[in-house]
C-alpha positions in Angstrom: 0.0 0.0 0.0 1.4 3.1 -0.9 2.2 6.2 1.6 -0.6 8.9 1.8 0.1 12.3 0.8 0.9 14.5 3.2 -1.6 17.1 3.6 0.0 20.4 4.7 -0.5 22.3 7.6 -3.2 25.1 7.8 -2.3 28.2 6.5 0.4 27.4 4.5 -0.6 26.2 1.4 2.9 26.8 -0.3 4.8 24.0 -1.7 8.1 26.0 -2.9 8.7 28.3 0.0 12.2 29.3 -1.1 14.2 28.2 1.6 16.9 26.5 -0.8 16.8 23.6 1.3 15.3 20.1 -0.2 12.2 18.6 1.0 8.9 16.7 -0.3 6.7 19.1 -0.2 5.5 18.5 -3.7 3.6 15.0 -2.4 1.6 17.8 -0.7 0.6 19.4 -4.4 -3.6 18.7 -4.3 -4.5 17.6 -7.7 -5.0 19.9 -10.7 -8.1 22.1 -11.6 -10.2 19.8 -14.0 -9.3 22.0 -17.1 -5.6 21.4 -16.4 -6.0 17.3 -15.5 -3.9 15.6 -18.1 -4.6 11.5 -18.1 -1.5 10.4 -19.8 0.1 6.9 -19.7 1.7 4.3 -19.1 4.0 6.3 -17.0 7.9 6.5 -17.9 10.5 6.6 -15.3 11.3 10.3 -13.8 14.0 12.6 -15.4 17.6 12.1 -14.0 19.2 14.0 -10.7 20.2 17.8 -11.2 23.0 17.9 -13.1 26.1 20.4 -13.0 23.7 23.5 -14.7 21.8 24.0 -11.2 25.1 23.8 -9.4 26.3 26.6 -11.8 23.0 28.1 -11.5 22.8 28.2 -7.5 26.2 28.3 -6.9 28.9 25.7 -5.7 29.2 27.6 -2.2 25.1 27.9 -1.9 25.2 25.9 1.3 27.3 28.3 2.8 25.3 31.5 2.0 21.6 32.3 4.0 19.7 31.7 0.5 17.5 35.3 -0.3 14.0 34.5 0.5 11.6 35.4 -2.1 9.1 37.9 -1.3 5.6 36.9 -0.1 4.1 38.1 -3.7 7.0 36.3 -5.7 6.4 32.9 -3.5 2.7 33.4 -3.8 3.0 33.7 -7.6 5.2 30.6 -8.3 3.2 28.7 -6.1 0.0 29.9 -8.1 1.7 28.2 -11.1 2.5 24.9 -9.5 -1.3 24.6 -8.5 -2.4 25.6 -11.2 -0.5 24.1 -13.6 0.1 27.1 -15.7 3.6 28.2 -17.0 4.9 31.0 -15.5 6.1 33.6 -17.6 9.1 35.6 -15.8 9.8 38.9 -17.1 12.5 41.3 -15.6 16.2 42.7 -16.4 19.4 40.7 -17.2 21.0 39.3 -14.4 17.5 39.6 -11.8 17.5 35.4 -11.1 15.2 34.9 -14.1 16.7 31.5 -14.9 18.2 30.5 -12.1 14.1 30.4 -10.6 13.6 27.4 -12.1 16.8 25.5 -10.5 16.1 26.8 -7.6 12.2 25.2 -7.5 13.7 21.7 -8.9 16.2 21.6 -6.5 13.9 22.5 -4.1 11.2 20.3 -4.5 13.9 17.4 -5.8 12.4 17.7 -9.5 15.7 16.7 -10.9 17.5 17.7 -13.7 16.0 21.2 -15.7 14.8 20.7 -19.1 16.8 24.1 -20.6 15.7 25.2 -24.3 17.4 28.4 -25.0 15.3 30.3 -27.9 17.0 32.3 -30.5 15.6 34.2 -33.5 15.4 31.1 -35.7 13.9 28.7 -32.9 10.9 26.7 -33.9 8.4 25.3 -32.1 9.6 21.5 -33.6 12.6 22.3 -32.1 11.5 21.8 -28.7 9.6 18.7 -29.5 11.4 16.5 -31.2 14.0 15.8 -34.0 13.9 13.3 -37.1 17.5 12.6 -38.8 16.3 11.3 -42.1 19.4 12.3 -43.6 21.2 9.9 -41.3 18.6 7.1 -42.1 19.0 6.9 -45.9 22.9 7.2 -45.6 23.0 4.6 -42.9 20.2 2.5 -45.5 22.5 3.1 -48.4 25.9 2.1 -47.1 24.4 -1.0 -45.6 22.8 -1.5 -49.4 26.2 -0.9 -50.9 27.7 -4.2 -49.2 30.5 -2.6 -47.3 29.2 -5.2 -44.3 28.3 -2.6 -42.4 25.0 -3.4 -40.1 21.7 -2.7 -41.3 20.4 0.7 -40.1 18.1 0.2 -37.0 14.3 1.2 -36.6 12.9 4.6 -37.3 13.5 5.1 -33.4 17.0 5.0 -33.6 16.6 8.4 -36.1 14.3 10.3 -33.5 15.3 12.2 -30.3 12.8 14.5 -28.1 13.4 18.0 -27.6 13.2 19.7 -23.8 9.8 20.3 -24.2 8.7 17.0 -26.0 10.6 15.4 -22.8 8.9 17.6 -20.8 6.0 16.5 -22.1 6.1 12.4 -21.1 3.3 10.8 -18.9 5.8 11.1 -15.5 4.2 11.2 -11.9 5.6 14.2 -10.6 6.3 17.5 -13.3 9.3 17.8 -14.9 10.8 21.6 -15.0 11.2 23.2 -18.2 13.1 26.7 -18.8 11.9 28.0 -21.9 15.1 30.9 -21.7 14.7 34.4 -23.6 11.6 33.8 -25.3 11.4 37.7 -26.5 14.5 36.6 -28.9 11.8 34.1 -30.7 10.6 34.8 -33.7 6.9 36.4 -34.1 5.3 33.1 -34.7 6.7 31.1 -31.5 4.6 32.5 -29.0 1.4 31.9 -30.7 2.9 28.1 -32.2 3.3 27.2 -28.4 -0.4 27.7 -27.6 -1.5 24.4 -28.4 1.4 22.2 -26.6 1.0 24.3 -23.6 -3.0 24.0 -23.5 -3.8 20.5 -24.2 0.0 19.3 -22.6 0.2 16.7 -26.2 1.8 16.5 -29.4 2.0 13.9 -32.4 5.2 12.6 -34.1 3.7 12.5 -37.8 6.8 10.2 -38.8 5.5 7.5 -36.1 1.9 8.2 -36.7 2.1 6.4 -40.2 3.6 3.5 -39.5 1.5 3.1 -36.1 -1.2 0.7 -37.5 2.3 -1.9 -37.9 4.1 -0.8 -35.2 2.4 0.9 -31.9 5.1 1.1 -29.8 8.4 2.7 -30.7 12.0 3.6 -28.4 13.4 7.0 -29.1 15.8 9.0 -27.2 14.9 11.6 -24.4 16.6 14.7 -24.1 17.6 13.3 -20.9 19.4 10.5 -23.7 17.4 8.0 -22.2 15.0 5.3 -24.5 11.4 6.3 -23.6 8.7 4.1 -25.6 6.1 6.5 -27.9 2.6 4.7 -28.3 0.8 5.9 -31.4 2.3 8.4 -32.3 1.5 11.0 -29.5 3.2 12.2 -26.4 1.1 12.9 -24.0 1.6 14.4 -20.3 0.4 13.2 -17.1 1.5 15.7 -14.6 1.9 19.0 -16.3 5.6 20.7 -16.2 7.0 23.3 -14.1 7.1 26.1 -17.3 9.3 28.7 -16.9 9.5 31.1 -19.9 11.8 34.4 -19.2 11.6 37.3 -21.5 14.1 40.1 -21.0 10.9 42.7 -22.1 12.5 43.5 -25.1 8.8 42.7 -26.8 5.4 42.2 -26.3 3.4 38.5 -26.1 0.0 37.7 -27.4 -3.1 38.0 -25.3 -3.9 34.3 -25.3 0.0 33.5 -24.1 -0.3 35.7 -21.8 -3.9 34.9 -20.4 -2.2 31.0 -20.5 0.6 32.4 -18.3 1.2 33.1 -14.6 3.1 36.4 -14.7 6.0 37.2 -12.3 8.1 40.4 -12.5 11.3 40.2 -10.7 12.8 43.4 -9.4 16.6 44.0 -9.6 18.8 42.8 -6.5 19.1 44.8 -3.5 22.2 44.8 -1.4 21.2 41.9 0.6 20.2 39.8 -2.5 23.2 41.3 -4.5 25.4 40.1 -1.3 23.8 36.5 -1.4 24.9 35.7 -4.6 28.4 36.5 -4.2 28.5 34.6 -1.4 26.2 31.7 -3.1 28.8 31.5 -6.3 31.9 32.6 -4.9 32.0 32.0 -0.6 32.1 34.2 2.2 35.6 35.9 1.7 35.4 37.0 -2.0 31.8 38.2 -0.6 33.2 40.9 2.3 36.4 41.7 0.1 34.0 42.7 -2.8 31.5 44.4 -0.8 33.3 47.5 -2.5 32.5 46.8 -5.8 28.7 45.3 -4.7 27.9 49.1 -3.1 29.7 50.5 -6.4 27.4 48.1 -8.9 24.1 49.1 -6.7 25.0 52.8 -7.0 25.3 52.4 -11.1 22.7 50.5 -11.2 20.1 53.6 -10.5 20.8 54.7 -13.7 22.4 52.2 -15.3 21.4 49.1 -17.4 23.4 46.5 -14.9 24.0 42.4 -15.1 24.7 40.0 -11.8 26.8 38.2 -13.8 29.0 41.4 -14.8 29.9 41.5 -11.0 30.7 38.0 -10.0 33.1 38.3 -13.1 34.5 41.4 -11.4 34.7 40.4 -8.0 36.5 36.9 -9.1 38.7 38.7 -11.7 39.7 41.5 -8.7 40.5 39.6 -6.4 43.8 38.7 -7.7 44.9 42.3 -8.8 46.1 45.1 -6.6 44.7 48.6 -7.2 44.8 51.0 -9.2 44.6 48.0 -11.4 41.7 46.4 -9.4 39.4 49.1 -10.5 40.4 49.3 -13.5 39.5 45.9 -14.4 36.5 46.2 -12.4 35.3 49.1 -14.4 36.1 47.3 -17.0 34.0 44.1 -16.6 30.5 46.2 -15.8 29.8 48.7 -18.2 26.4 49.8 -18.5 24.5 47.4 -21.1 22.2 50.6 -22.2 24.9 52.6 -23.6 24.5 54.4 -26.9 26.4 51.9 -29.5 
């Protein structure tokens, strides 16, 4: 007999509560509204353990570093998303924690490794689900047809691999987390192309489709690189991922992605956040001898178009020069990202 979910306690309905620390609080996850309940199956086995990215994400020296508590709106908000098993769309400037969000809820709630699909201006929407390598099947058919003794080329299967959001996508029992990174750098028909995946949580593989009246069931690779078996033709999920889209405002989004969407703004880093981070990626004395240059970044950025990243670069880089050349190289690692080009 299996374990009964734990129910949790009154008043605090929030699974991710953004301590940083692990726990199973996602047992505690009621079931999904009944316009968001996906039935898929047979289940496949969950996604593998977090892999390096979170550790790059959170930092190596996290455990060492009091972990910045979300505000009460931001954990509200994410939490909104994880009951209702909408995406949540993550808008803010460059170096706010945009990304790193969704590590920090899979590591969190011990979701395993993140699905990341970074979007650029060519990015389709088959390019998150899946890919077919014909090319690779008639070449490995024709040399095994030529009589060189090589093997004969293996099932359609062995052509196909699922994208992050295809994998995202398999009947699992607890949600898989999917970054969808820098979706404002899409092109103008990705938004709208997702709208379908993200509402009815399905897709079709055409290519299987055809042949599924012969064969039903067919192995192809995860993006995880793991054999997951397709049935008909048609991936369908059973719990709904954790989405995460992050868009760096440099456009606007449909009204029906948007009305699909939970949407969370994040605010830049203050100096306790700012102070965090440092001591998150880089420990507790690159922390205090950089506190100069996090007061100096926090001043700038008032006015200026600032990244995190620019001052964990600094702070590192610093810490093995003397000054006047310590500054220098500080001032030259953050320059403003707004300037006049």
């Amino acid at each position: 007999m299996s374990e009964p979910t734990p129910e949790p306690a009154a008043g605090e309905w929030l699974i991710y509560r953004g301590a940083g620390e692990p726990h199973d609080g996602i047992r505690a996850l009621p079931g999904p509204p009944p316009w968001r309940d996906f039935d898929g199956g047979p289940l496949v086995a969950p996604g593998p353990e977090a892999d390096s990215a979170t550790t790059r994400r959170l930092g190596a020296y996290r455990h060492l570093a009091e972990m910045h508590r979300p505000s009460a709106e931001e954990l509200e908000i994410i939490n909104a998303a994880l009951y209702l098993r909408r995406p949540l769309l993550v808008t803010g400037s460059p170096g706010t924690g945009k990304s790193t969000l969704a590590h920090a809820v899979a590591h969190e709630l011990g979701l395993g490794r993140v699905l990341h699909w970074p979007i650029v201006s060519r990015t389709a929407l088959g390019d998150g689900l899946y890919h077919y390598d014909a090319i690779a099947r008639l070449q490995d058919t024709q040399i095994a047809a030529g009589g060189s003794g090589a093997a004969a080329p293996g099932g359609i299967g062995s052509y196909l691999r699922l994208g992050p959001l295809g994998t995202a996508l398999l009947p699992t029992a607890r949600p898989r987390v999917l970054l969808i990174d820098e979706l404002d750098k899409s092109d103008i028909d990705l938004p709208n192309d997702l709208l379908n995946v993200l509402e009815e949580g399905e897709f079709t593989l055409p290519e299987l489709e055809r042949i599924a009246e012969r064969e039903p069931e067919v192995e192809v690779l995860t993006d995880d690189g793991a054999k997951v078996t397709v049935r008909d033709g048609r991936v369908r999920c059973h719990a709904f991922p954790f989405v995460v889209l992050t868009s760096n405002g440099e456009r606007d989004f449909p009204a029906p992605l948007l009305r699909r969407c939970i949407h969370l703004e994040m605010d830049k880093p203050d100096a306790e956040r700012l102070a965090t981070v440092v001591r998150a990626h880089l420990g507790d004395e690159l922390a205090r001898v950089g506190e100069d240059l996090i007061n100096r970044f926090l001043e700038r950025s008032r006015t200026e178009e600032l990244a995190t990243d620019q001052l964990l670069n600094a702070i590192y880089l610093t810490h093995h020069a003397e000054p006047p050349t310590r500054d220098r190289l500080a001032d030259m690692l953050i320059q403003r990202l707004d300037r006049p080009r």
